[in-house]
C-alpha positions as CSV (number, residue, x, y, z in Angstrom):
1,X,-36.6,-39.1,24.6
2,X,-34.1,-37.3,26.4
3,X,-32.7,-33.3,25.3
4,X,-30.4,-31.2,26.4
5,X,-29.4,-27.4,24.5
6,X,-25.6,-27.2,23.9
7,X,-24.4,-23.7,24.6
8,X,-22.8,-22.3,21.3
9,X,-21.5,-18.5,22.6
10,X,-18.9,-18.3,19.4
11,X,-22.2,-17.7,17.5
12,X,-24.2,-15.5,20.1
13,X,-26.4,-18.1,21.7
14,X,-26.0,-19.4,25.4
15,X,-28.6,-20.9,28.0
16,X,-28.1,-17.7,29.9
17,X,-29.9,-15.8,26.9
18,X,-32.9,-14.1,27.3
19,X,-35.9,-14.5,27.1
20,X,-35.4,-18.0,26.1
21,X,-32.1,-19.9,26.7
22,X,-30.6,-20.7,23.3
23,X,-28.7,-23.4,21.8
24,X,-27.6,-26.5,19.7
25,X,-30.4,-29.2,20.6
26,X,-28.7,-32.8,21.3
27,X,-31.4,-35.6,21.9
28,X,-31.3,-39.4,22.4
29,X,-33.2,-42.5,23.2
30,X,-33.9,-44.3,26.3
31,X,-33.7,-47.4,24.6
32,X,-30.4,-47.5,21.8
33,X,-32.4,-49.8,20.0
34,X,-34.0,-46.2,18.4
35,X,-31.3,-44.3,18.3
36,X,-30.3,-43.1,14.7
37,X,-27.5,-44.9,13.7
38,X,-27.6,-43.8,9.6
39,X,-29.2,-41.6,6.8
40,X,-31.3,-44.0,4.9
41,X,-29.4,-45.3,1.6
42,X,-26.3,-42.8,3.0
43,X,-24.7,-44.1,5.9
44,X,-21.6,-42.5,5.6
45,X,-23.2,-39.4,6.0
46,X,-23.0,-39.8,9.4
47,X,-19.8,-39.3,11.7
48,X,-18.5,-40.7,15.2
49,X,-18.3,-37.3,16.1
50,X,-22.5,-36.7,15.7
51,X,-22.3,-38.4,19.3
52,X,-21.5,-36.3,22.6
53,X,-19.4,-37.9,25.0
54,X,-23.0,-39.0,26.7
55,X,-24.4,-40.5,23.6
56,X,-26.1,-37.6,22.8
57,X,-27.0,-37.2,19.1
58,X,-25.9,-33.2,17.7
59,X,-29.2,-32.2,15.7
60,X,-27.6,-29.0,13.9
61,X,-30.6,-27.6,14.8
62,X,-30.4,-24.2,16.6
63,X,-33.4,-23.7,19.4
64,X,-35.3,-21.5,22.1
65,X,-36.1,-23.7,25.0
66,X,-39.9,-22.1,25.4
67,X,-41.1,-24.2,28.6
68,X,-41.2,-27.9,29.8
69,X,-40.5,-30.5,26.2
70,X,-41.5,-27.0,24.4
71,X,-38.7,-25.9,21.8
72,X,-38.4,-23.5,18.4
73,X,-36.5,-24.4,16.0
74,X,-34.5,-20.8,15.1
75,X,-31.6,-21.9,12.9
76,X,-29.1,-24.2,11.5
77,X,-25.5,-24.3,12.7
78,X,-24.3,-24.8,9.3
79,X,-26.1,-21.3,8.2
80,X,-24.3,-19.1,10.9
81,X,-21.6,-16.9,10.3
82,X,-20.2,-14.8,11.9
83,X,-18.3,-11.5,10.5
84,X,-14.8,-9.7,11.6
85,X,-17.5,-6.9,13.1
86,X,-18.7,-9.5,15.1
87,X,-22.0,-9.7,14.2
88,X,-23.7,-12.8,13.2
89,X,-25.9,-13.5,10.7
90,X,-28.2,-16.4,10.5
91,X,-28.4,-16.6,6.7
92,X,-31.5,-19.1,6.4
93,X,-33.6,-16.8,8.3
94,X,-32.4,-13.6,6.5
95,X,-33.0,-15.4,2.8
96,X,-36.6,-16.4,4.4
97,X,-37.0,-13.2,5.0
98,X,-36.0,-11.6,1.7
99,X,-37.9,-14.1,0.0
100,X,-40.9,-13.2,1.6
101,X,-40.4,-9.4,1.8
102,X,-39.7,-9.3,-2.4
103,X,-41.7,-12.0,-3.9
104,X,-41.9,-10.1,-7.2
105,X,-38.0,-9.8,-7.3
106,X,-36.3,-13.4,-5.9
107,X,-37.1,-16.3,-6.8
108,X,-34.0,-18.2,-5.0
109,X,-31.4,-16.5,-2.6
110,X,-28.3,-17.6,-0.9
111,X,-26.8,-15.3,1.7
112,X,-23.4,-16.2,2.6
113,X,-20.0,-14.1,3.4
114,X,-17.8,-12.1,1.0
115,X,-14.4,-10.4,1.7
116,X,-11.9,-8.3,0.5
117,X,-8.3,-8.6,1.7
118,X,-7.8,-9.9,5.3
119,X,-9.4,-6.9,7.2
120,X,-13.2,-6.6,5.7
121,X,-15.9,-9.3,5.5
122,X,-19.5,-8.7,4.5
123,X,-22.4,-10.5,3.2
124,X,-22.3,-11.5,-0.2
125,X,-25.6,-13.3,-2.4
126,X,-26.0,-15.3,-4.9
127,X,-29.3,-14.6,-6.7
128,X,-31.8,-15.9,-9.6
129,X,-34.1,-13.2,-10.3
130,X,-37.5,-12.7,-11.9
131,X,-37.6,-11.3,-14.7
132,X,-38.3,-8.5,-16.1
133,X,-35.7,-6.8,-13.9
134,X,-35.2,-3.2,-13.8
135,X,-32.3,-1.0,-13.6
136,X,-31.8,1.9,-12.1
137,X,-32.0,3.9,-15.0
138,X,-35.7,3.0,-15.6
139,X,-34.7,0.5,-18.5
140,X,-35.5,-3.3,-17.8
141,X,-33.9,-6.7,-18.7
142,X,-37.1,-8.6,-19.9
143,X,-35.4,-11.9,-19.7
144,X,-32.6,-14.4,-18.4
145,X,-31.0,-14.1,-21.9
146,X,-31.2,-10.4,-22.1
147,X,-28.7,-10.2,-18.8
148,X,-26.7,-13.2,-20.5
149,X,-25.9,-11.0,-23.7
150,X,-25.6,-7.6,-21.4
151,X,-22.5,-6.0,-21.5
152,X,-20.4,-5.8,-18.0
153,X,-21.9,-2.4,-17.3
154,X,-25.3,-3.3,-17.6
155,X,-24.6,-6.8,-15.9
156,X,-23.0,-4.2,-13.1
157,X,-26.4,-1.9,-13.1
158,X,-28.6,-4.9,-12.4
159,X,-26.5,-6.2,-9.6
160,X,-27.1,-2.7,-7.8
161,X,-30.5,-2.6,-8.5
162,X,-31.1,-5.9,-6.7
163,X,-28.8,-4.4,-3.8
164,X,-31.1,-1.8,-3.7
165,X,-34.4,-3.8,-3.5
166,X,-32.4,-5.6,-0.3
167,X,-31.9,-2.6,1.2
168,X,-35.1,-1.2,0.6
169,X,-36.8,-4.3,1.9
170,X,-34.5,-3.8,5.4
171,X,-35.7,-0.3,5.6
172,X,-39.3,-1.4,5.9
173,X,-41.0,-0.8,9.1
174,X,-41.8,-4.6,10.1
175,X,-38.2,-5.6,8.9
176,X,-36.0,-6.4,11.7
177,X,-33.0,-6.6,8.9
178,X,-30.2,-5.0,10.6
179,X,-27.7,-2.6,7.8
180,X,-24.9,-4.9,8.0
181,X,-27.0,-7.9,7.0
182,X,-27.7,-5.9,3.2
183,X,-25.6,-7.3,1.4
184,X,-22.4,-5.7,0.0
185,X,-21.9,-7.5,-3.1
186,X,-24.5,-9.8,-5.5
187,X,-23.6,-12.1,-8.0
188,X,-26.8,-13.0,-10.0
189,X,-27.2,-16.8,-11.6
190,X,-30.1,-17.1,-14.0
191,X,-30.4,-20.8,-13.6
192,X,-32.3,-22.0,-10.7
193,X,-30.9,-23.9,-7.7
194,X,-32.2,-27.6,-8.2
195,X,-32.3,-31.5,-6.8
196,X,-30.9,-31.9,-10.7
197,X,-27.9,-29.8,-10.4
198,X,-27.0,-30.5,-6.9
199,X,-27.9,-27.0,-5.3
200,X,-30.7,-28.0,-3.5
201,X,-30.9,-31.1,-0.9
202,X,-33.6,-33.9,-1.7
203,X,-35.5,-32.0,0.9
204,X,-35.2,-29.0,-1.3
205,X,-33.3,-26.9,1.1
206,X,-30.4,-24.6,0.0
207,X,-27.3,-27.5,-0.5
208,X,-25.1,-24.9,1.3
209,X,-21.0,-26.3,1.0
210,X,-22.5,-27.3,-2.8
211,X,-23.4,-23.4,-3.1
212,X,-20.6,-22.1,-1.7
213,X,-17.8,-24.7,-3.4
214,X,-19.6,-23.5,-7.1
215,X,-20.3,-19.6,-6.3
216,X,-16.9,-18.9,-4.4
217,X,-14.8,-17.8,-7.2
218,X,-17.4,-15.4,-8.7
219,X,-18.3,-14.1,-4.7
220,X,-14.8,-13.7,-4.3
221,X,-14.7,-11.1,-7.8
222,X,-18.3,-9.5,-6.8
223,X,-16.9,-8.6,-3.2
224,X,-13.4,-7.5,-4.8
225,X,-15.2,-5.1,-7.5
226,X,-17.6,-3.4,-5.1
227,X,-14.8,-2.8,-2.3
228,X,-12.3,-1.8,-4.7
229,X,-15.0,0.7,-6.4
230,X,-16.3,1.6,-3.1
231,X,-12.4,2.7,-1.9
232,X,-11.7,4.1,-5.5
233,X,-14.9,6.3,-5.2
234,X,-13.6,7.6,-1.5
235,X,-10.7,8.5,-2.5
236,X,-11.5,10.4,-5.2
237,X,-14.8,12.0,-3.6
238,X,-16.9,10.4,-5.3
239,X,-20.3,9.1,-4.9
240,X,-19.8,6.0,-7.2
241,X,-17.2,4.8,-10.2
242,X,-17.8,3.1,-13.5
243,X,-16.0,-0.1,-13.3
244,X,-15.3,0.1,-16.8
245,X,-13.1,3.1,-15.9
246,X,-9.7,2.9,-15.5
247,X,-8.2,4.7,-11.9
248,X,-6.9,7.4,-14.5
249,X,-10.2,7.3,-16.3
250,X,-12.1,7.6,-13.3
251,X,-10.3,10.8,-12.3
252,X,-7.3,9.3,-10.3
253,X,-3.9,10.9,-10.0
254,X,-0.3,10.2,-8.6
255,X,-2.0,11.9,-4.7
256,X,-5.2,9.6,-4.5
257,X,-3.2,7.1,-5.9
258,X,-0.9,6.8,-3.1
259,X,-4.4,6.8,-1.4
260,X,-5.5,4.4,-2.5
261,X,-2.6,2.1,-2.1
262,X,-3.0,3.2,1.5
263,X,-6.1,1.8,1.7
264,X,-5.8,-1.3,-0.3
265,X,-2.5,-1.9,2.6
266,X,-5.0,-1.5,5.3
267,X,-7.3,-4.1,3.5
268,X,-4.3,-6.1,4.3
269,X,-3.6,-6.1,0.4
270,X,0.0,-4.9,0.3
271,X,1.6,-4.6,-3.5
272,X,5.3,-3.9,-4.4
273,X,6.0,-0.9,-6.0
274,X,6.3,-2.2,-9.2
275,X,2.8,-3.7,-9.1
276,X,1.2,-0.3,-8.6
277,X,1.7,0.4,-12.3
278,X,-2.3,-0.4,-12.7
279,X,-3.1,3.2,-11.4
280,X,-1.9,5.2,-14.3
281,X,-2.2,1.4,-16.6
282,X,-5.4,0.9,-19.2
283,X,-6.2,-1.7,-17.2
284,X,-10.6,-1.2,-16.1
285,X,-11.2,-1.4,-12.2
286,X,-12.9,-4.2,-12.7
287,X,-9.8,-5.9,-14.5
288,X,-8.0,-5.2,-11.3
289,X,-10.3,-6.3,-9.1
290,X,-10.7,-9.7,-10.7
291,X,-7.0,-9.8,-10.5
292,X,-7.0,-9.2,-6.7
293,X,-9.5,-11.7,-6.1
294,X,-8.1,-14.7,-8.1
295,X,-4.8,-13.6,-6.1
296,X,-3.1,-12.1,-8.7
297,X,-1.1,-9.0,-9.1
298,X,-2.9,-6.2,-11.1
299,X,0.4,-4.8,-12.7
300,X,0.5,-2.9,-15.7
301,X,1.8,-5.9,-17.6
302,X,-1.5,-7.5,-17.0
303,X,-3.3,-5.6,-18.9
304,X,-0.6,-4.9,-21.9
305,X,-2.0,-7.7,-24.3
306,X,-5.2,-5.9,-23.6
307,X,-4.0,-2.6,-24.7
308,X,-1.6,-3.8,-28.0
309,X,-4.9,-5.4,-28.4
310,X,-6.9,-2.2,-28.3
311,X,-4.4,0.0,-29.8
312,X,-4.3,-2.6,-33.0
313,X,-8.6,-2.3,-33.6
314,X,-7.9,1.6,-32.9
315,X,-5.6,1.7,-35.9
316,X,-7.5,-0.8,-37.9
317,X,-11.1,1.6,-37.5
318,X,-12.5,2.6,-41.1
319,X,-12.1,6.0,-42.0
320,X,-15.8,7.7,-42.8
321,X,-16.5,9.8,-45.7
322,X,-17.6,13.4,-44.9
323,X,-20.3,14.6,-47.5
324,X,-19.2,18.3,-48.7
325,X,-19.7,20.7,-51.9
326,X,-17.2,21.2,-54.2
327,X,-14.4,23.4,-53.7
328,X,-12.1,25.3,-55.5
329,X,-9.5,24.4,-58.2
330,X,-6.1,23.1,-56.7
331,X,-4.3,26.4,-58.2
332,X,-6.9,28.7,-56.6
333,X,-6.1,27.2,-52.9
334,X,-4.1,29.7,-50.6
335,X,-4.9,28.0,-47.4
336,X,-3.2,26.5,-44.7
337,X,-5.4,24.5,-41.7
338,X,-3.4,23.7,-38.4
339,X,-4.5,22.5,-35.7
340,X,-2.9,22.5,-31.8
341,X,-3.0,26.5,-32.6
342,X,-2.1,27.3,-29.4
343,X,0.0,25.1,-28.4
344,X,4.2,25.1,-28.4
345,X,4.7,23.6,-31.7
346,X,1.3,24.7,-33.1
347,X,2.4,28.1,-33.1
348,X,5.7,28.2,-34.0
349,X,3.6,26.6,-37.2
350,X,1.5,29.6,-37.2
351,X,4.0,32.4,-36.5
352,X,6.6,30.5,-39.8
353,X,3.0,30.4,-42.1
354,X,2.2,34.3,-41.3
355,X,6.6,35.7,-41.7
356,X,5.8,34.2,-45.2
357,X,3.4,37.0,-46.5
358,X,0.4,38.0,-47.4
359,X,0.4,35.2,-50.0
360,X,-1.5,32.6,-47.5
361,X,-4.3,32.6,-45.4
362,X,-4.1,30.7,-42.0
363,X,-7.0,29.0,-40.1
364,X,-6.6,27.9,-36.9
365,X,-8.3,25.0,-35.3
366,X,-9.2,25.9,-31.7
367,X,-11.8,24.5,-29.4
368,X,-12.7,27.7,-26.9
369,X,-11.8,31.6,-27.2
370,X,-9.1,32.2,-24.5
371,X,-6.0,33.9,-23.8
372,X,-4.1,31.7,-26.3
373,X,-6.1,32.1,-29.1
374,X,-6.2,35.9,-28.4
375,X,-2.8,36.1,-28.1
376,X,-2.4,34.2,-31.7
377,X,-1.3,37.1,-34.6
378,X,-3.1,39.2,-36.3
379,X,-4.6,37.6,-39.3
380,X,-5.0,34.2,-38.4
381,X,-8.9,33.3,-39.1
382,X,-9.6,31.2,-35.7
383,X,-12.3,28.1,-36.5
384,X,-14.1,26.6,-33.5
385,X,-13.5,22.6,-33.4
386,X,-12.0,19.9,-31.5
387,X,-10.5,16.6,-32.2
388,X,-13.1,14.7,-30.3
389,X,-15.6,15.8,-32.7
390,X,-16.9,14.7,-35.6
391,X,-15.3,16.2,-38.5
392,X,-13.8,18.3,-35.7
393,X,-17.3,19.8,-35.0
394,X,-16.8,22.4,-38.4
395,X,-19.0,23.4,-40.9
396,X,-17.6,21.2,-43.8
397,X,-18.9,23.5,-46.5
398,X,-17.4,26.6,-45.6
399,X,-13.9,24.7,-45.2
400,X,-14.2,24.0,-48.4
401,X,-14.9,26.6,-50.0
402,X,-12.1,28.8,-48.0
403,X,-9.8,26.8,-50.1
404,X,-7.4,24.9,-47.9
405,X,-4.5,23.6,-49.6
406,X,-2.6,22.1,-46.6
407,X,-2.9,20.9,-43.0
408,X,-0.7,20.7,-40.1
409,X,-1.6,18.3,-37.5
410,X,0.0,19.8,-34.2
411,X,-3.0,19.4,-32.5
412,X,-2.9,16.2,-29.4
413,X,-3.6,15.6,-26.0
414,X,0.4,15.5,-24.5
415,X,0.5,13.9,-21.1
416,X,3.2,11.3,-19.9
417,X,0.5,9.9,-17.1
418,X,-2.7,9.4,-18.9
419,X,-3.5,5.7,-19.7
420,X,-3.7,4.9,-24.1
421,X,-7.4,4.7,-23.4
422,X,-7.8,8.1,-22.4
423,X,-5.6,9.4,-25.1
424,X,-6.4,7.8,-27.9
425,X,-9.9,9.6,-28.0
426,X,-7.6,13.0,-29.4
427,X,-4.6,11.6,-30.6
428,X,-5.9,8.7,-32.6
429,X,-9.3,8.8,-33.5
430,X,-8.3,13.1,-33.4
431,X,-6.1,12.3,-35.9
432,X,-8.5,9.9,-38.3
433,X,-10.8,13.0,-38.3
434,X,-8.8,15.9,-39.1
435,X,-7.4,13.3,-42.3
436,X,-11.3,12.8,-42.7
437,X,-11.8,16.2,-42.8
438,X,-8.6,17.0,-45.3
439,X,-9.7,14.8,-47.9
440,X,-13.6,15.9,-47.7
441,X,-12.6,19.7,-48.2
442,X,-9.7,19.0,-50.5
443,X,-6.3,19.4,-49.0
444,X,-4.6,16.3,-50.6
445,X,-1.2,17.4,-48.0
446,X,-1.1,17.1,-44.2
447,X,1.8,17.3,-42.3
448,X,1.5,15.2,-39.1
449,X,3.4,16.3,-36.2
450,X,4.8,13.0,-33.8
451,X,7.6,12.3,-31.4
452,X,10.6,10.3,-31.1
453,X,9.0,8.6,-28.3
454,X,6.9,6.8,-30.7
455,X,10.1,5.1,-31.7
456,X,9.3,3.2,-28.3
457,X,7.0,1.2,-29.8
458,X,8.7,-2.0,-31.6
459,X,8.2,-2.9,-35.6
460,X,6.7,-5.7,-35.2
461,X,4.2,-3.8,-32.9
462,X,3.2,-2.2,-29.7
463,X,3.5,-4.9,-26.7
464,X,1.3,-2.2,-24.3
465,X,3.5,-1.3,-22.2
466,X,5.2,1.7,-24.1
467,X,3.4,4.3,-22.0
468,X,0.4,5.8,-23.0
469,X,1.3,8.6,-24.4
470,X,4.0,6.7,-27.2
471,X,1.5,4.2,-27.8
472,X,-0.9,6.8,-28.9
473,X,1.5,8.6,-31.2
474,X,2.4,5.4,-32.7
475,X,-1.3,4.5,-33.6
476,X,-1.9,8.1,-35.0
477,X,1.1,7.0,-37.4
478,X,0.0,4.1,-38.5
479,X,-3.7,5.7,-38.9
480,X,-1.6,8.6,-41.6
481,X,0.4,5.7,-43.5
482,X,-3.1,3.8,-43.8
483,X,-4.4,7.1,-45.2
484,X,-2.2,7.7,-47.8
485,X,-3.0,4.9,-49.4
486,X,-7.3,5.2,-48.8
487,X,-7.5,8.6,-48.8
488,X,-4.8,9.6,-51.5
489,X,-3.2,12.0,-49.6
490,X,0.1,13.1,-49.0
491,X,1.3,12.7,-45.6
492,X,4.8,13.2,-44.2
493,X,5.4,12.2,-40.6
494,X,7.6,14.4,-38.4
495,X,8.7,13.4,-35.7
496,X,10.0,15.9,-33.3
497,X,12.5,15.4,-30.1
498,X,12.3,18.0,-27.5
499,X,11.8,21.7,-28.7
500,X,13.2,24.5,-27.0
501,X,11.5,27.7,-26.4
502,X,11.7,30.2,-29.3
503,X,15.2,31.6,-29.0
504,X,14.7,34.4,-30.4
505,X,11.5,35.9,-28.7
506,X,12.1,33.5,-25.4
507,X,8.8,32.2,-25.5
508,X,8.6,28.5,-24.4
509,X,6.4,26.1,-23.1
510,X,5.6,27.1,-19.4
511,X,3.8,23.5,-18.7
512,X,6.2,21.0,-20.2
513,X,8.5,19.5,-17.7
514,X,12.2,21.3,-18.9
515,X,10.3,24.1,-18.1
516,X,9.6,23.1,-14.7
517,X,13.2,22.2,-13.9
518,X,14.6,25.2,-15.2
519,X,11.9,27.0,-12.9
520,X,13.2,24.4,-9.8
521,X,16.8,25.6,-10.3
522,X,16.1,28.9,-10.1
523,X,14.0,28.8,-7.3
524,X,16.3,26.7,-5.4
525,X,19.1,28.4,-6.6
526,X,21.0,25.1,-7.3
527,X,20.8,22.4,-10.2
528,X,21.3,18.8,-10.4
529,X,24.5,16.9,-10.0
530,X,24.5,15.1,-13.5
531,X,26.6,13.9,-16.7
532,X,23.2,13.9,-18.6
533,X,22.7,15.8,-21.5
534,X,19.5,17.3,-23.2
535,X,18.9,18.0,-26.9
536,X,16.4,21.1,-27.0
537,X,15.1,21.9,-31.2
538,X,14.7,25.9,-31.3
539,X,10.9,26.1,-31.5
540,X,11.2,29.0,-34.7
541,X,13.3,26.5,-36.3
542,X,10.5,23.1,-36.3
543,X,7.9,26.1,-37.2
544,X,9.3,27.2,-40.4
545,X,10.4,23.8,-41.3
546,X,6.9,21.9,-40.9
547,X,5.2,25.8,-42.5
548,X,8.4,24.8,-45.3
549,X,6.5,21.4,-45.5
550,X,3.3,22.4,-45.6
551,X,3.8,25.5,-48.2
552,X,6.1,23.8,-50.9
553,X,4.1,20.6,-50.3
554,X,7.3,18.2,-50.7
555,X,6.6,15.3,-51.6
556,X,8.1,13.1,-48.7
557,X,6.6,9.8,-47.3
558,X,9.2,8.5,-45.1
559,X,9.3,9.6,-41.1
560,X,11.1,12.3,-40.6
561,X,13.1,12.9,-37.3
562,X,14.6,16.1,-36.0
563,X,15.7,17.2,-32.8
């Protein structure tokens, strides 16, 4: 038998290396007559080009040349890769070295590549655990059908806790695992590679094009989520994110947005403008990064279906019954409940209820003592609560015996950039509460306070991508009209334009964004060239008309619209 090592320097190994020269090995036969020539019962698995020029047959095996006829076999070509950093990893050796350095943990391993965009590459695994697994939270997944029927977070949790068992294992003294052969990304398969289901050769070696052609797509969305979360988290400063967040969820703004646009460009991932709608969208991180990774464009009309879909179960949630004492009689109730106290319409609501004598008594929902609520007039009886609460976090008894005959609902969470899934918390399921709360302690009237930018939102229903902000408003409508009917109250729906500042006293609202304009002008001493025109509602007149409402108890049911 003749040899001879075939230099292969694209993958780090040359006859030059050292101590041992390294390469391909290439063998054939003195006599042709032994020469392979076939795989048994395969013969096409064999190719004219497995032949050198001099008849030499390419083994595929990687070798050190130790002396005289004396060789190690080190690798497989087919198991090299090589990485944009440049360095190469030998994946057979690595998994054999996982394997044996977390016996208790693997049972099967594949290391291959993953990437993101054109500009970062990384390894990638694809792994069947044991089981139990356990998470980084202490908790464990005691079988292959507890991670099946896992939720995407705690799917997510056990892929970092095998990422951290790699790591650990390449931070052992005796490892010679270098960092940037831990895998980045894990995808975890709970059936094992087998002969049967064509993942493992007859010779029961890793089948590695048969691995890669059935794991790609899901290595492709493991590598996309953990770069994506891993640029998300640096941008905002963060040491991790919650895939399930959305960028506004996870604390994102316009600023870091741009950011992260930045960086998602450098990843050679370069969206128009109008597909940048995700970052202030309902759509999860992980939503997006699926949607990079298949090659598709994470706009905000992505996820729209999903949020008509999740504004539709929002409205569609059961109210809950709040168990109370009795209160007093209808004609003995002189109070009036609003929430949003200190707010711009909240109280205009307050200052109306208080000009109308001493004939009333109004409570004021307010979630923290602060200049606002000292600043409210004398008289008002303040009640610690919040819309994200329970029953608004009260004391259900004493509401109801303080005899509230009415409630306004000024109370929300107004912001033109948050996503529907981080407003719907306050302004939907806020809503559902404080009509919880109305029927439990008696007050068969609430006045609900919306805005004509609900009107966004079509009749046949919301498509998602209303804005946030409308989409909430609308659902916190449909919640009242549902509660008319199950909770027997009384409900008229107001729906306010733009108010104005109080003319009379000049107090406004310093944080909506008229306010800012008006503030831009006269800082710059110039305004804006423009035919447009705005419609401002005197904030003393929507208080004493929603007080009117509230007070007198008129028995409307249609929306109302002003302004």
């Amino acid at each position: 038998i003749m040899y001879k090592l075939r230099p292969l320097p694209e993958l780090g190994y040359t006859l030059d290396d050292v101590p041992y020269p390294r390469g391909e090995f290439l063998a054939k036969s003195r006599d042709p007559r032994f020469m392979i020539t076939s795989y048994y019962g395969d013969a096409g698995m064999v190719h004219a080009d497995a032949w050198d020029a001099d008849g030499y047959f390419h083994t595929g095996d990687i070798v050190e040349l130790r002396g005289s006829r004396k060789i190690r076999i080190i690798d497989r070509i087919k198991s090299v890769f090589k990485l944009t950093s440049g360095v190469l990893v030998a994946a057979a050796a690595l998994e054999a070295t996982y394997l044996s350095a977390l016996p208790a943990v693997l049972r099967q391993v594949f290391i291959t590549s993953g990437s993101f965009g054109t500009q970062q590459d990384s390894v990638a695994a694809v792994i069947v655990p044991h089981f139990p697994l356990r998470l980084p939270d202490g908790s464990e997944l005691t079988s292959a059908a507890d991670f099946r029927a896992a939720d995407a977070s705690v799917q997510a949790a056990a892929c970092d806790a095998l990422i951290a068992a790699l790591a650990g294992a390449a931070a052992m003294d005796n490892s010679n695992i270098s960092p940037q052969e831990i895998p980045f990304a894990v995808v975890i398969e709970t059936e094992p590679f087998s002969v049967a289901n064509g993942l493992l050769t007859s010779s029961h070696k890793p089948a590695r094009v048969a691995l890669q052609a059935a794991y790609q797509g899901a290595i492709d969305a493991a590598c996309s989520r953990a770069s994506l979360g891993a640029m998300v988290a640096d941008v905002l400063g963060l040491s991790g994110v919650a895939l399930t967040d959305s960028f506004v969820g996870a604390g994102g703004d316009s600023l870091t947005g741009l950011r992260l646009a930045s960086k998602l460009k450098a990843a050679g991932i370069e969206l128009p403008a109008e597909d940048l709608g995700f970052l202030a969208g309902d759509m999860s991180l992980q939503e997006v990064a699926d949607s990079l990774a298949s090659g598709g464009a994470p706009s905000v009309s992505n996820g729209a279906a999903h949020t008509a879909t999740a504004v539709l179960a929002d409205v569609a949630t059961p109210f809950a019954t709040l168990a109370c004492e009795p209160g007093p009689s209808r004609d003995n109730r002189d109070g009036v409940l609003v929430t949003g106290a200190t707010g711009h319409v909240g109280r205009a609501v307050i200052d109306a209820l208080i000009a109308t004598g001493s004939q009333v008594r109004v409570f004021a929902i307010v979630r923290e003592s602060s200049a606002a609520t000292e600043a409210l007039p004398a008289g008002v009886e303040m009640v610690m609560g919040d819309l994200t609460l329970a029953g608004l976090g009260v004391d259900v008894d004493v509401m109801t015996r303080a005899g509230i005959r009415a409630v306004v609902h000024a109370g929300a969470w107004v912001s033109h950039v948050h996503p529907y899934a981080a407003l719907a918390e306050a302004n939907v399921h806020g809503t559902r509460r404080v009509l919880e709360l109305a029927r439990a302690i008696g007050a068969s009237y609430v006045v609900h306070v919306s805005t004509a930018s609900a009107s966004a939102v079509p009749a046949d229903g919301p498509r998602g991508d209303e804005g946030g902000y409308a989409l909430s408003k609308w659902a916190a409508e449909r919640v009242c009209v549902a509660a008319r009917a199950e909770l027997r109250l009384t409900i008229p729906i107001v729906r306010l334009g733009m108010v104005g500042p109080d003319y009379a006293s000049g107090r406004g609202n310093a944080r909506d964004w008229f306010s800012a304009l008006v503030d831009g002008m006269e800082d710059q001493g110039a305004v804006p060239v423009s035919d447009a025109s705005i419609r401002l509602v005197d904030a003393k007149v929507v208080g004493r008309v929603l007080a009117g409402l509230a007070w007198a108890q008129t028995p409307l049911t249609a929306v109302a619209a002003s302004g």
